[in-house]
Every structure is written in C-alpha cells, then in structure tokens.
C-alpha positions as CSV (number, residue, x, y, z in Angstrom):
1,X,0.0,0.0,0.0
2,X,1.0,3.4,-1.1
3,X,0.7,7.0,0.4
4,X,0.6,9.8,-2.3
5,X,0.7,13.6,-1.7
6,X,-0.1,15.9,-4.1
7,X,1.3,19.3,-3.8
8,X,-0.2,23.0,-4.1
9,X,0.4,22.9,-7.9
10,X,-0.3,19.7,-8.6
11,X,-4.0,20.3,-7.4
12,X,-4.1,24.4,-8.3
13,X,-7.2,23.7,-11.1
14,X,-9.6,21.4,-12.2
15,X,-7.3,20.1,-15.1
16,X,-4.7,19.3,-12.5
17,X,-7.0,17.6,-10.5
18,X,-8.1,15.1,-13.5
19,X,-3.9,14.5,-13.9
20,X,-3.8,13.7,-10.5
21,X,-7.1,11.4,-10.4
22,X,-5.9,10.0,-13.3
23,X,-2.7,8.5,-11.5
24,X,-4.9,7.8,-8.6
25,X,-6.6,5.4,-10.4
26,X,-4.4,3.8,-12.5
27,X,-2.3,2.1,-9.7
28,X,-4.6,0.1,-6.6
29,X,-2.1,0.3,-4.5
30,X,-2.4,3.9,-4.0
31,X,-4.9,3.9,-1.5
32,X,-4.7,7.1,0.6
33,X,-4.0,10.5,-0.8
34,X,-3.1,13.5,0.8
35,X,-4.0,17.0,-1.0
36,X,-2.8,20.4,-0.6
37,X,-4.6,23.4,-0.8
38,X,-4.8,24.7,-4.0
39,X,-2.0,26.7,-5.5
40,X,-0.9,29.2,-8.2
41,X,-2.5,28.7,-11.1
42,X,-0.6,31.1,-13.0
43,X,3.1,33.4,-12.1
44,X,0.9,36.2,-10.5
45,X,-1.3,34.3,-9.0
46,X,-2.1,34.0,-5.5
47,X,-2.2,31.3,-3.1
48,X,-5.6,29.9,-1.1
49,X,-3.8,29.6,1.9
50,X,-2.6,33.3,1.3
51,X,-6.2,34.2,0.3
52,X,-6.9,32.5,3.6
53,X,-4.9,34.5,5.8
54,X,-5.9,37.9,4.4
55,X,-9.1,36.6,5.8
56,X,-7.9,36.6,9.0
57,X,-6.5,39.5,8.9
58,X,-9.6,41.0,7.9
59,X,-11.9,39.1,10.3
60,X,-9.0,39.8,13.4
61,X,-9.1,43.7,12.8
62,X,-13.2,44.1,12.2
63,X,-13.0,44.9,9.1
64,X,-15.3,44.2,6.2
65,X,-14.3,40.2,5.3
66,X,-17.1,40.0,2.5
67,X,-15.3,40.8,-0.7
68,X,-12.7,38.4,0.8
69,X,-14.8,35.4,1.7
70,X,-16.1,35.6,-1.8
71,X,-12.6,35.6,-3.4
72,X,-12.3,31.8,-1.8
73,X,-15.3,30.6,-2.8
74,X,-14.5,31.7,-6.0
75,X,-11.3,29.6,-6.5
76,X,-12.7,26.6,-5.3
77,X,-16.1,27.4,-7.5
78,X,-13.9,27.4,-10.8
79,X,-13.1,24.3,-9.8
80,X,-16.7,23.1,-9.1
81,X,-17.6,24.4,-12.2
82,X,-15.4,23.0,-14.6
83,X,-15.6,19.4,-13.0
84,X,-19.5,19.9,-13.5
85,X,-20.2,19.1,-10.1
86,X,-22.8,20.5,-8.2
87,X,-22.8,23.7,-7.1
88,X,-24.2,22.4,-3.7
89,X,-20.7,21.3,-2.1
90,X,-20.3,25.8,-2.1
91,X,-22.7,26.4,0.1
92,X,-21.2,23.4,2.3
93,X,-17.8,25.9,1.9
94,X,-19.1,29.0,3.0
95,X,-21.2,27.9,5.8
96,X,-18.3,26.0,7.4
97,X,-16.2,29.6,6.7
98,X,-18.6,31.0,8.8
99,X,-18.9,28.7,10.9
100,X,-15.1,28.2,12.1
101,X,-15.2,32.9,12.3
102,X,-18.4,32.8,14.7
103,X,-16.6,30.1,16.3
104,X,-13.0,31.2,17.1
105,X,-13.9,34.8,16.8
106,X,-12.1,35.8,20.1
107,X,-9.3,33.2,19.5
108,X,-7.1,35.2,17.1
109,X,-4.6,31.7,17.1
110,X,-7.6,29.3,17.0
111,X,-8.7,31.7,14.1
112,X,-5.7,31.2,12.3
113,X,-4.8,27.9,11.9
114,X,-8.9,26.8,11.9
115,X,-8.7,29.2,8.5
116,X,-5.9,27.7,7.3
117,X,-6.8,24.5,7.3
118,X,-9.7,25.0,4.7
119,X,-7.7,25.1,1.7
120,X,-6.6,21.5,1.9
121,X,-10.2,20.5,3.7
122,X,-12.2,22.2,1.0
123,X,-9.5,20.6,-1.9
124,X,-9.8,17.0,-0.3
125,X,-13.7,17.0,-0.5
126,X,-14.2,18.4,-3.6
127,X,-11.5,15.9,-5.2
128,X,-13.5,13.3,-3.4
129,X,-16.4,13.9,-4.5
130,X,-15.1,14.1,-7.9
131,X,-13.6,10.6,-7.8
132,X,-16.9,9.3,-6.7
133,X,-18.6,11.1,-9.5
134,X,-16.3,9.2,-12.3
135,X,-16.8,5.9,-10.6
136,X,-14.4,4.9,-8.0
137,X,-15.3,4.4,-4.8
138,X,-13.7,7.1,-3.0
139,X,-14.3,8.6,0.8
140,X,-13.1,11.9,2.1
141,X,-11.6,11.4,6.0
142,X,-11.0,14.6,8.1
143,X,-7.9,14.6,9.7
144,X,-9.3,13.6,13.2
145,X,-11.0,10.8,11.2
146,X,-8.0,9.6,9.8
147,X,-6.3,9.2,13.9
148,X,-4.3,12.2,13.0
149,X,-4.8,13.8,16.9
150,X,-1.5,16.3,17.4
151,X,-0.1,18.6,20.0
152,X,-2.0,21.9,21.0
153,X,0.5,24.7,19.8
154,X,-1.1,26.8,17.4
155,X,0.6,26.8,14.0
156,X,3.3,24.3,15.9
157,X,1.4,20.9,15.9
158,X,3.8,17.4,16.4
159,X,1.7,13.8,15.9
160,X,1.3,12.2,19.0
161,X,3.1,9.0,19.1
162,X,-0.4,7.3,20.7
163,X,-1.8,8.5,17.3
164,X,0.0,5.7,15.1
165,X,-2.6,2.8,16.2
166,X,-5.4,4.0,15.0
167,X,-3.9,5.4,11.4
168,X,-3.2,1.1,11.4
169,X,-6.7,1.3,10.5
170,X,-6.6,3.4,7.8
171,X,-5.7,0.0,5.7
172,X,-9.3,-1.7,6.6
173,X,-10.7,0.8,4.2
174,X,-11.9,-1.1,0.7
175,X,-12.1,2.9,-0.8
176,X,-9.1,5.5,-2.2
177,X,-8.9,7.2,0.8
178,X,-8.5,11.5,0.4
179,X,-7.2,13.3,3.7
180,X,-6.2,16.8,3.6
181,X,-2.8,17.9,5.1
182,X,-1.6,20.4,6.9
183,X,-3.0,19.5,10.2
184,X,-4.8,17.7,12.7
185,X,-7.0,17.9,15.5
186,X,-5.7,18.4,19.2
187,X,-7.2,16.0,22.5
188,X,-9.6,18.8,22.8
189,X,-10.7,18.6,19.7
190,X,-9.2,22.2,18.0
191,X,-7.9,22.1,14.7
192,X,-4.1,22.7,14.7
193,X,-1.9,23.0,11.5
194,X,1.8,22.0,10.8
195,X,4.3,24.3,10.1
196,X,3.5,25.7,6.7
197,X,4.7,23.1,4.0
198,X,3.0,20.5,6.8
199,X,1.1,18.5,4.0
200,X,4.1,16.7,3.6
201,X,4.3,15.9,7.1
202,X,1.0,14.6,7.0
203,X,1.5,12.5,4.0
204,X,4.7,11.3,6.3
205,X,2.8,10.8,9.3
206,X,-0.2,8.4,7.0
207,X,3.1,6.6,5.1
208,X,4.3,5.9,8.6
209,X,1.5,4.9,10.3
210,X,0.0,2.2,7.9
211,X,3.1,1.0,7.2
212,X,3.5,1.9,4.1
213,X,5.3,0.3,1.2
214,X,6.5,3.2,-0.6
215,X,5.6,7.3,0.4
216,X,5.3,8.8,-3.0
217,X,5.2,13.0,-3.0
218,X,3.9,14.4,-6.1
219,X,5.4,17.8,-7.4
220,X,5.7,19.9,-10.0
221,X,9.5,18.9,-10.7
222,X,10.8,15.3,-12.0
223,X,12.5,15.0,-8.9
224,X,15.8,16.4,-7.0
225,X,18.1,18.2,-8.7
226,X,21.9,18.5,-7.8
227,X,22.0,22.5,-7.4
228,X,19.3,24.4,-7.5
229,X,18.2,25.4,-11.0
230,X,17.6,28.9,-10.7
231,X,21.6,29.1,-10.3
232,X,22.6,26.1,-12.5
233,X,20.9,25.5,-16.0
234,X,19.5,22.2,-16.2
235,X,21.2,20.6,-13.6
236,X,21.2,16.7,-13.4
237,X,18.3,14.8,-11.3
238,X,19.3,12.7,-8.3
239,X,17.8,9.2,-8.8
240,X,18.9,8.3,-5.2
241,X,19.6,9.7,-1.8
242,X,19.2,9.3,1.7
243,X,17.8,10.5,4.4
244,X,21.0,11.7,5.7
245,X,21.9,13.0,2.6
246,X,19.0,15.0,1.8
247,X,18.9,16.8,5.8
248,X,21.9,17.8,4.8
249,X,20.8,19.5,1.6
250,X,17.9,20.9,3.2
251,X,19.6,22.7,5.6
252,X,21.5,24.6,3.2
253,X,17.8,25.9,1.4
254,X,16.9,22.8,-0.3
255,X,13.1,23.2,-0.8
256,X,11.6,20.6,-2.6
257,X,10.5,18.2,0.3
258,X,10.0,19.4,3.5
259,X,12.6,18.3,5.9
260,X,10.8,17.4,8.6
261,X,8.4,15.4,7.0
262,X,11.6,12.6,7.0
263,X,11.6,12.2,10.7
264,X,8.7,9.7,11.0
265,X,9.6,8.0,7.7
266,X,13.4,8.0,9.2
267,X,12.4,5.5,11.7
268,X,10.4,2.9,10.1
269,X,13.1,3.4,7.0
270,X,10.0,4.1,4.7
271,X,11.5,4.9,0.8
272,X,10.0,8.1,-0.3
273,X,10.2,9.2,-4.2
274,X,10.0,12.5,-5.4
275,X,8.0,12.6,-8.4
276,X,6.2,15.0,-11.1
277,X,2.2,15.2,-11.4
278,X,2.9,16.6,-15.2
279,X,5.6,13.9,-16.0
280,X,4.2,10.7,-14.1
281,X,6.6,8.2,-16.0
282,X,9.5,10.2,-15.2
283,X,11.6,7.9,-12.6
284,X,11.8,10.8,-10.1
285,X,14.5,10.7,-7.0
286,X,14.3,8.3,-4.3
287,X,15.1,9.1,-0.5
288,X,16.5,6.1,0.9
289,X,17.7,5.0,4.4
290,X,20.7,3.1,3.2
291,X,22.5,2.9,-0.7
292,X,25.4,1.1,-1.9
293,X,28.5,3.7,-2.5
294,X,31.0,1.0,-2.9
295,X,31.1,1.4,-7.1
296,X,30.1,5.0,-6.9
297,X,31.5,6.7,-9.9
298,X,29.9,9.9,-8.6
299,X,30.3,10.5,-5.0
300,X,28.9,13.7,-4.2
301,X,25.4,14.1,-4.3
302,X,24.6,17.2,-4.5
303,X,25.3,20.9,-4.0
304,X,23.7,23.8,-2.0
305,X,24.2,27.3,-0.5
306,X,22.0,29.5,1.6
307,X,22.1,32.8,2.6
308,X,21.6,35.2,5.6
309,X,24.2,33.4,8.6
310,X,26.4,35.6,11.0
311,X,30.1,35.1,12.6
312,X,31.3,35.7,15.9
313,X,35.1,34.9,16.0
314,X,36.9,34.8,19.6
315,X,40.9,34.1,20.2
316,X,42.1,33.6,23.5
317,X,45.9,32.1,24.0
318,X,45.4,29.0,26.0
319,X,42.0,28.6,25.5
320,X,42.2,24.2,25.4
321,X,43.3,24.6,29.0
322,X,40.7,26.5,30.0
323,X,37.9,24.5,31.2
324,X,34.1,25.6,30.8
325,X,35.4,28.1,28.3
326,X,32.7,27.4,25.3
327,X,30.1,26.5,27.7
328,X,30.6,30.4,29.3
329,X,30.1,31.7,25.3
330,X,26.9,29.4,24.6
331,X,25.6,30.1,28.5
332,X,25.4,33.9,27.0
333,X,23.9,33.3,23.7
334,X,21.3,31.0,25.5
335,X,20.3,34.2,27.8
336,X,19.9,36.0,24.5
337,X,17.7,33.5,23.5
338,X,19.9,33.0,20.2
339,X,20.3,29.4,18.6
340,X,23.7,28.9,16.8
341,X,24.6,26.7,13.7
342,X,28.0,25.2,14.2
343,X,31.2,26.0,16.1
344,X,34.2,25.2,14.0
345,X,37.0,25.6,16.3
346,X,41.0,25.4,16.8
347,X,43.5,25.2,19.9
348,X,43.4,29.2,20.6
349,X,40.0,30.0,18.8
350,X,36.5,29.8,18.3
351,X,33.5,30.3,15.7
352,X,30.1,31.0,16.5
353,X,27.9,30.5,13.2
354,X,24.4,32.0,13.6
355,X,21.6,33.1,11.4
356,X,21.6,36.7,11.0
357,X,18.0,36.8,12.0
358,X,18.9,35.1,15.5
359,X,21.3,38.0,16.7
360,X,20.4,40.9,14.7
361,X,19.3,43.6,17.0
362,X,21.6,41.9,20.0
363,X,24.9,42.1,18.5
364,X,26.4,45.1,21.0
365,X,25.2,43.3,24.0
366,X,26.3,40.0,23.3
367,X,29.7,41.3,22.3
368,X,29.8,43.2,25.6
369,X,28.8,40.3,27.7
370,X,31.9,37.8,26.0
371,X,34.4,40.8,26.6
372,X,33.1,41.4,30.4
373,X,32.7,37.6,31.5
374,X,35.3,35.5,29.6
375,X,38.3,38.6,28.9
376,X,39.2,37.0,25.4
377,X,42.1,38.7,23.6
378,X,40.7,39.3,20.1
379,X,36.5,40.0,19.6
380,X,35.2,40.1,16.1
381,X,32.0,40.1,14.1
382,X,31.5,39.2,10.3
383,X,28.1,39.8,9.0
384,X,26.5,38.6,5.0
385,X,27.9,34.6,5.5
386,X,27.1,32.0,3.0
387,X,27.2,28.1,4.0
388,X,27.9,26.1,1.0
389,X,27.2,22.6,1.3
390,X,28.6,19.6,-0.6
391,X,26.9,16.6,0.3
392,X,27.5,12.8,-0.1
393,X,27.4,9.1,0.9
394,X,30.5,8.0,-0.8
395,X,32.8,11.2,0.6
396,X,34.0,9.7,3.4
397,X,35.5,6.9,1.1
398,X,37.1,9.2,-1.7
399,X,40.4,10.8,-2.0
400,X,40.5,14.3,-3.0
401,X,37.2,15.5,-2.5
402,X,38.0,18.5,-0.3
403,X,41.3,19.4,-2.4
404,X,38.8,19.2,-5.7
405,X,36.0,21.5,-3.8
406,X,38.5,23.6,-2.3
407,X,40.5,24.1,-6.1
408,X,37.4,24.9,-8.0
409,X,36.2,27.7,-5.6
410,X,40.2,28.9,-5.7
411,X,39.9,29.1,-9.3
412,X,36.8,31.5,-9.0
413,X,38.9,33.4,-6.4
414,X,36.5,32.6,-3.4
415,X,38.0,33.4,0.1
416,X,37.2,30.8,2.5
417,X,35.9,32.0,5.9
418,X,35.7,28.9,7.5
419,X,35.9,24.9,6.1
420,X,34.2,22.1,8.3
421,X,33.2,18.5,8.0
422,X,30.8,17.0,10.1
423,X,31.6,13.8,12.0
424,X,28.9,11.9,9.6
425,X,31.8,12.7,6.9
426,X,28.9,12.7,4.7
427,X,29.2,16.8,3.8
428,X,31.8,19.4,3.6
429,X,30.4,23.2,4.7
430,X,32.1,26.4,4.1
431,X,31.7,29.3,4.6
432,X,31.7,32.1,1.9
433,X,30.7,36.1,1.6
434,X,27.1,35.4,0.5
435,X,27.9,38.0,-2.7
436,X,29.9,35.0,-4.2
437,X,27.2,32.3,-3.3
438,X,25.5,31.4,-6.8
439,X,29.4,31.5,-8.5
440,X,30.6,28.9,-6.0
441,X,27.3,26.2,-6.4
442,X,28.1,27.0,-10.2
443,X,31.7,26.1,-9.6
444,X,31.2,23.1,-7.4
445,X,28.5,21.4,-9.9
446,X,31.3,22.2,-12.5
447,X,34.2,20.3,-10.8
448,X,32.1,16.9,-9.9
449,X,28.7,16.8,-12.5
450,X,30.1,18.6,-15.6
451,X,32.0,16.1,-18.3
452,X,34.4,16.6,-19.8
453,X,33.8,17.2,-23.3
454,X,37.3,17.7,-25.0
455,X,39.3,15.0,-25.9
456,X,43.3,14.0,-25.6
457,X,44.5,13.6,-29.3
C-alpha cells in the first residue's frame, strides 16, 4: 500500500485535479491520498492559503471580510464548475467559513490555523467527490478521522506517538482514501496545523503509520536536482539519496521536500520518491535510508548554498586549557535566546555561526557580555555569510574530495571564511561572503557533474 501527496500545484485547477485522479486510479495500491490546498495557477497568482490568511487578517481587525470570503469561494467554485459538479458542495464551503469565524472569533490563534486549514479541507472533499462522481469508490476522511490527533501549539502541531494505532486502520478501508494535510486535530478537539509546507508531514505521518510500502510525493518537478536550477541550467536529477543526505541539503535551502516530514519516515526506513504530477513516468529521485556507494562513480550528491548566517570569532591564547570556556560563550547566547549553527574551532580560537536573524538587534550586548565575562584577547564580528554545502554518501571513502571543492572555488577566487566537515563525513560546509554564493554552487556542480567534453588527441 502506497501513500501519495499531491502538492499546491499539482492540485491548483480542475485540469490538474483530472492529472492527479488520473494517476490515482491507475495504480490500486495507491490507496490514501493527501492534497494540498490549491495553488498558483498562473506566475501572478495568489495562493488559497494566502487568500486565507488575508481573511484573518480581515476578520481579526473588524473589518469588512465579504469581498474576501467571496474571493475563496470563487477559486474553489472554478473548480466546481469545470468538474461539472454540483454547485451544492459551495454552500457546504461557505457555511463551514462562517462557521469556524463565529466560532474562534475571540481566539485570534484558534482563528488562524482553523482558517488555514480550509484550503486543503475544501481541496480534499471536492476531489473526493469528484472521484466518486467518475466511478471509484472514493471517501473523504477529516484529519481527526483519519487518527491524525496532534499537540496543541497553534501553528506548531507534532503527531502524538499514541496517534499511530489507530492510522493502522486506515488499511481496513476497501475505498481511495483523500485526507487533507496540513493538520490535525488536538485531545480537545481544536484544529491545529503543521508548520507551513505540513502537507508533507501529513502524508509522512499516514506513510508511517500504515506501514507503508513506498511514500510517493507528487510535485511539479521530475524529482531532486543537484544544485538548484535557478543558479545552474538544467542541472542533473538525483535518482537516489538518503535521508541523511538530503537533511543535509535541506539545511542549506533545499526546498523541494519538506525536511521534517523525514523524521517519521526515518524510523520505520520508509522509501520516499519525489516525483512529477505533469511527468508521471518520469523515474523521479528516491530518498533512501541506506544505498550502496562501494562502485560510486559519482560520490557527491549534490550541492547547496544558503544565505543570511552571522560570525562571531573569539581568540584567547590557551584557550584548550581553560575548562568551561565554550560552555561560558553558549551560556550567553542562551540568555539572549539565540540558537547557533555550528562551532568550528582550533587550539586558541572559536566560531560561533548564527543566522543573521537570530542576533540581529543583540549584537552590541552579546559582544559586551563575552568581553566582560570571559576577557578573550581578540573580539570580532563578520556579517552577509554564505554556508555552501557539498553533500554525499560515498565522501568519506574518496580521496581528493576536499582538495577538488577547495580548487574549483580557488579558481573562482572565493575566500574561504571557515571549512568544516561533520563527523557523519557525509558533507563538507564552508563558509563564503554570500555575494559569491551562486558562482561557488556553479563552480562546485562544474568540478564533480560537468564532463568533460574535449578529448586528448
């Protein structure tokens, strides 16, 4: 039994909802679905759960919410209408709408994420319905149906491990089973939502729970690429990776699945694949927990680079000897309530990596604090960091990976603020002025993807 989400594009219009049926049906062994809210149909278009949250907005500060309300109904009417369902289900829409704002009206965080949740509820029925209306038995299952029952943080919700039993018997079901993501439903019975992107966390959550034999995530992309492609043209598409592999991408601004959806497929070492709702045939990329790197001919996986991370750099002679030296530097930043990144470190000195956002504003008083409490001998601050990540399983094997990575940037005359490998010795990070960040993922997926095309006469 499969679990297949369907993301915000894949189910934006009606004609992507018939592509998405149409793979539905074609293999029985995709028996639950999870749906997103629908997405942009066009460039300029905007989202239903953005459409959502200007409803809030409205509702939240008294104002007129009419013109607003209508503007949902509308997408999901289109919809309706070109399905040539009936217009019934609407009405169903807009009195729940109203419903959840009489409701929650004085619960600005209830509000919230009870709004949010509509544009994969509404999606999920109405693709139900649908289903049901061209013949296959097909039931819609509200999250809280479904077992889904979560924490009670607003906009924050984690499954509850009690919650696993009864998604079990989600596989009794004889009918394709449609659950929207995006949230759940806490012990007393509020609706909570994931963090935003959560629909893959609930498709995680349903591949984990009933066991699945394969998690299959439907995009709008043939899979994962190697760099990102709005910095390399046409870069190549990983057929396999794992989980290990692709945290480590993520963390350096790879978007395409949502990292923490791997943690519950991480533990029962459920396969996911990455695949594209416009190009079903296409093989896609496969997260893995384990893959055979001993006849790798390409042993990095992939490359990344994100933006926005902050440097604090101490030196202090004899700093080894000094015991409860780093603890004193992380005791301060955890007053400031600032999380770091990594601490890359030598005999007489120290990194503190950060994102920008975690210290900006604080920056003075921290820097105060280390020069009162800890009388260091040199104090600095380096702002507009890059981390560039190269990632893979077969690194920690090779000879000459570093030299390679390190020689390519060189040759693009890109300083090196800082070089770490973590003890996985699955990745190499460094740290770059974020002004060179696009040149150095171009010259990295040069030196290990690009072949050679001239030839030794």
């Amino acid at each position: 039994m499969k679990v297949s989400k369907f993301g915000g594009s894949s189910v934006a219009n009606s004609e992507q909802i018939k592509k998405v049926l149409n793979i539905i049906n074609s293999d029985d062994e995709r028996k639950i679905v999870v749906v997103s809210a629908p997405g942009k149909r066009f460039k300029e278009d905007v989202k239903t759960t953005d459409l959502l949250i200007r409803l809030y907005d409205k509702v939240i500060n008294k104002l007129d919410y009419s013109n607003k309300l209508r503007q949902i109904i509308e997408r999901y009417e289109e919809i309706v209408k070109e399905l040539e369902m009936d217009y019934s289900i609407l009405d169903e829409l807009k009195n729940d709408l109203v419903c959840l704002i009489d409701t929650y009206n004085n619960q600005p965080e209830r509000l919230l994420d009870a709004l949010k949740s509509c544009g994969e509820d509404f999606n999920a029925r109405i693709i139900a319905q649908y289903n049901n209306q061209l013949g296959f038995p097909t039931r819609y299952l509200s999250p809280k149906e479904a077992g889904i029952i979560v924490t009670d943080e607003p906009g924050n919700a984690m499954i509850l491990e009690s919650s696993y039993e009864q998604i079990y018997q989600l596989r009794q079901y004889d009918e394709t089973l449609i659950i929207p993501g995006f949230f759940g439903y806490s012990e007393n019975n509020d609706i909570v939502t994931f963090p935003r992107g959560g629909s893959d966390i609930t498709g995680a959550i349903l591949a984990r729970g009933i066991k699945a034999s394969l998690y299959e995530n439907f995009t709008d992309v043939s899979g994962i690429f190697r760099a990102n492609p709005t910095v390399v043209s046409q870069p190549e598409v990983i057929p396999e990776i794992t989980y290990r592999e692709m945290r480590e991408l993520s963390y350096a601004g790879f978007g395409v699945f949502h990292d923490e959806a791997l943690e519950p497929l991480y533990k029962d070492r459920i396969p996911v694949v990455i695949k594209n709702t416009n190009r079903p045939t296409d093989t896609g990329t496969y997260i893995v927990s384990e893959r055979d790197v001993s006849n790798l001919s390409q042993i990095v996986s992939g490359v990344s680079c994100d933006k926005g991370f902050t440097i604090i750099n101490v030196k202090k002679y004899l700093m080894n000897r000094e015991v409860g030296f780093t603890r004193k530097i992380l005791s301060i930043l955890e007053d400031e309530n600032i999380s770091i990144e990594h601490i890359p470190s030598g005999i007489d000195n120290l990194s503190i990596i950060m994102r920008t956002t975690q210290i900006h504003g604080k920056e003075e008083r921290v820097l105060n604090k280390i020069r009162e409490q800890i009388k260091v001998d040199e104090l600095t601050i380096d702002y507009d960091l890059a981390i560039l990540m190269i990632v893979g399983e077969g690194m920690n094997k090779a000879i000459g990976t570093a030299a390679g990575a390190a020689a390519a940037l060189s040759k693009n005359k890109i300083n090196l603020n800082m070089i770490n490998q973590g003890s996985s010795e699955i990745s190499m990070m460094f740290g770059i002025d974020q002004q060179y960040s696009d040149i150095a993922v171009q010259a990295i997926y040069n030196e290990y993807f690009v072949k050679e095309t001239t030839q030794i006469i």
